[in-house]
C-alpha positions in Angstrom: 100.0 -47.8 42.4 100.1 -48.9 46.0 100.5 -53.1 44.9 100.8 -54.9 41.5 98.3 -57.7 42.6 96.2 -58.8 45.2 94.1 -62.3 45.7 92.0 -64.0 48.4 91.4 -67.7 48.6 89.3 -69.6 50.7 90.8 -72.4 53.4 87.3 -72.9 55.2 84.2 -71.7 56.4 85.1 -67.7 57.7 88.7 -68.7 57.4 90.6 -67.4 53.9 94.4 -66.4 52.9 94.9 -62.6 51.2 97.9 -62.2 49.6 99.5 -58.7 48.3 101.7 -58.4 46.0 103.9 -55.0 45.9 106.5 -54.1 44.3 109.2 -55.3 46.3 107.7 -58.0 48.8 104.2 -60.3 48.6 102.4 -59.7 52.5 100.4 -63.1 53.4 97.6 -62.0 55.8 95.1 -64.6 56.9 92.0 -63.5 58.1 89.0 -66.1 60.2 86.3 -65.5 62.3 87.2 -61.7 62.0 90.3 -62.0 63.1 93.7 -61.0 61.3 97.3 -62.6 61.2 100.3 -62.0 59.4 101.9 -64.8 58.3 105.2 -65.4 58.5 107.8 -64.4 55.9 111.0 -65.8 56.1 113.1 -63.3 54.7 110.9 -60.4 56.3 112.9 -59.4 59.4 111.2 -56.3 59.9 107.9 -57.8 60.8 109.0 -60.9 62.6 107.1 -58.8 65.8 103.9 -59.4 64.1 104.1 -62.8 63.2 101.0 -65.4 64.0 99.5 -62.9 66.3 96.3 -62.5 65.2 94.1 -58.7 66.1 91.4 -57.4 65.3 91.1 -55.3 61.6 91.4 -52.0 63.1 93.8 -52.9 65.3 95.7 -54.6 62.5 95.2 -52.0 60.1 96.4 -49.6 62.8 99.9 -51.9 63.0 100.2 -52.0 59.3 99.8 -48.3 58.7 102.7 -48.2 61.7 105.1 -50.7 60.1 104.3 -51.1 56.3 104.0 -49.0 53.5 102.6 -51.1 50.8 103.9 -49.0 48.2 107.2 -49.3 48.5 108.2 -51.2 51.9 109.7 -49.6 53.6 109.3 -49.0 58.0 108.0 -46.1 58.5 110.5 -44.4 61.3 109.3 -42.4 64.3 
């Protein structure tokens, strides 16, 4: 199973916080006005490149397919 939990809650109007739960790690991804951002994590060094930069989904499902594997975290290498 790719992650043990998932939820979304709203903060505002278009504006809501979706938060994974894996295995090893929990991603916080906030998504308004159909825009994403990764929020930061302080003990997540690997991502640090991707925090409060907000894209586009494709584009950030393009970054997270890059640097995340959901399943069991770890960086995909080139």
């Amino acid at each position: 199973m790719p992650y043990q939990y998932w939820d979304i809650r709203p903060l505002d109007v278009n504006h809501c916080k979706l938060t994974i739960t894996a295995a090893i790690t929990v991603l916080h991804i906030e998504i308004k006005d159909g825009m994403c951002k990764y929020l930061d994590n302080e003990n997540d060094t690997e991502l640090m490149h991707l925090n409060d930069v907000w894209l586009k989904p494709k584009k950030f499902i393009k970054v997270k397919r890059n640097n995340i594997n959901v399943k069991n975290y770890q960086r995909k290498l080139p």
